[in-house]
N, C-alpha and C positions, 0 to 999 in steps of 0.2 A: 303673935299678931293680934292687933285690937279689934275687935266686932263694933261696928258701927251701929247705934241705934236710930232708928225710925227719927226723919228729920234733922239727923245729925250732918253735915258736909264734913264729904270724903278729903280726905289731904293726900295730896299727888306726890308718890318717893320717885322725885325725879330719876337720879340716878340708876335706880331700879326699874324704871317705867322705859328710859333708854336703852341699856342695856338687852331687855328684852324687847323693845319694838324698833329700837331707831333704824339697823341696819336694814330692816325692811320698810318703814320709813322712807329711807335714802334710796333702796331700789325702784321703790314704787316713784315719788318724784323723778328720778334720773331718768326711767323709761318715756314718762310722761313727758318732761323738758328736754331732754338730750343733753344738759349741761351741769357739768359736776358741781360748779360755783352754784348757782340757781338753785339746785337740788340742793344741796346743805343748806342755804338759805333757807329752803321750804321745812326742813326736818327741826333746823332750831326755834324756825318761827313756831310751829306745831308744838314744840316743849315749851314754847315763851306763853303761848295762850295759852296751855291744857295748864300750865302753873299758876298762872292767871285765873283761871275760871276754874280753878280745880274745885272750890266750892259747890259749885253749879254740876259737877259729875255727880251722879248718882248708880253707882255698882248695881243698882236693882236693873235699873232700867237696860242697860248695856254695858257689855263689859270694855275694858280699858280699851282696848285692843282697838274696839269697833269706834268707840269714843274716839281715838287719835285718829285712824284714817279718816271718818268725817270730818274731821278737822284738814285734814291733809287734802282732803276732795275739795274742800272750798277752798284751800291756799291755791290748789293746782290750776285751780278756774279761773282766781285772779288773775295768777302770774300768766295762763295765756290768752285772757283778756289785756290785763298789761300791756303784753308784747306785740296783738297785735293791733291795739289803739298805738302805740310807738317803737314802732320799728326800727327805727335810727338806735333807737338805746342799744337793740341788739347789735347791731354794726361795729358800735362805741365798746362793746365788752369783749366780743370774739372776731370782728375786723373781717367778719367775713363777707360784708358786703353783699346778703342775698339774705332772705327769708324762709326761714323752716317753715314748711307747712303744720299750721297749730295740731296737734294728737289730736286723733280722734276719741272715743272711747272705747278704749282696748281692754286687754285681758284682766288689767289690773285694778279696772273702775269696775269691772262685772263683778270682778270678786269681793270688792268694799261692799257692792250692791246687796252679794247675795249673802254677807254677813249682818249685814243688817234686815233682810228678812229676815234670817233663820234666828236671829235674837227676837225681833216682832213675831213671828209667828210661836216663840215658847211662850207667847201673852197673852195667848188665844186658847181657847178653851180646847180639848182633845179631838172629841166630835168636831168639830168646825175644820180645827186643823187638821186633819184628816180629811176631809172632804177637800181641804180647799188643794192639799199636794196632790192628791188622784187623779183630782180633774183638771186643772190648769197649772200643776210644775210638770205631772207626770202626763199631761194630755191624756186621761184615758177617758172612754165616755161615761155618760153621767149612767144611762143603763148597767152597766158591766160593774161599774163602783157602786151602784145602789144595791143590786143581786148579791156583790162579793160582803155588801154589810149587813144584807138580810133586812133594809129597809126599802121603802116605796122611791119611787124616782122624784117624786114631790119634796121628799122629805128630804134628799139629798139636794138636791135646786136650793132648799129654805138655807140648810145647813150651810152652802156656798153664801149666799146672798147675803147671811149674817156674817159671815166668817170673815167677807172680805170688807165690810163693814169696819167689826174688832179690828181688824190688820191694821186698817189705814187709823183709826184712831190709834192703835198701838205705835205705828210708827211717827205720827203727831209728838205723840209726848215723849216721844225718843229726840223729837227735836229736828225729824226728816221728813222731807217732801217725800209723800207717796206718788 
């Protein structure tokens, strides 16, 4: 395996990038649309861009994994904007004459979500991320996680308000809307 240097763009092994992501990929679309056709549609478009723009990934920032479902999250958004700017198209494919109600955001968009924290938040310094999981993934209060760290409740407040600061710029240049 070749190590990539500083400024170098990464080159995308299709093949290999399929194989390990597509079938989930395809589950994750399919859940989302309800329709087998449409679903593959979404999991080839996803390899036609990340091959495309495979320059543009960068391994530091995010790992492949989290890169392709991002990618997949905006397809999926299209496709049910798409569908329900025109509704007839659906008629025209599956003849069914009635409209799915568009997905909400279910289990599988949380999950893309909380992959991509948990990559932004390894970009955050210790102290911060820690502070910021105690108090607002794990709700505890700011008292209890200040005592449990042996600092002032002030200092833990600073430690959040900076924290979630890094976060959202981390996720900026990950290229996601915080």
């Amino acid at each position: 395996m070749r190590h990539l240097r500083l400024g170098e763009p990464a080159q995308l092994d299709v093949p290999t990038a399929y194989a390990a992501h597509g079938p989930e990929l395809y589950r994750f679309a399919l859940r989302h649309l309800g329709d087998q056709g449409a679903a593959q549609d979404v999991v080839q478009e996803v390899f036609l861009r990340a091959w495309r723009s495979s320059a543009s990934y960068d391994p530091q920032l995010a790992s492949l994994r989290t890169w392709l479902f991002a990618i997949a999250r905006h397809l999926l958004v299209d496709e049910v904007r798409r569908g329900a700017v025109r509704p007839w198209q659906r008629e025209l494919t599956d003849g069914s004459g009635h409209d799915a109600a568009p997905p909400g955001p279910g289990l599988d968009e949380r999950v893309v979500d909380a992959w991509v924290v948990e990559e932004a938040l390894r970009r955050v310094g210790a102290e911060h991320r820690a502070a910021i999981v105690e108090t607002h993934l794990r709700g505890r209060p700011h008292a209890e996680v200040a005592a449990e760290l042996g600092i002032p409740v002030g200092t833990l407040r600073s430690r959040v308000f900076y924290g979630l600061k890094a976060l959202r710029l981390a996720m900026e240049e990950m290229g996601v809307e915080p």
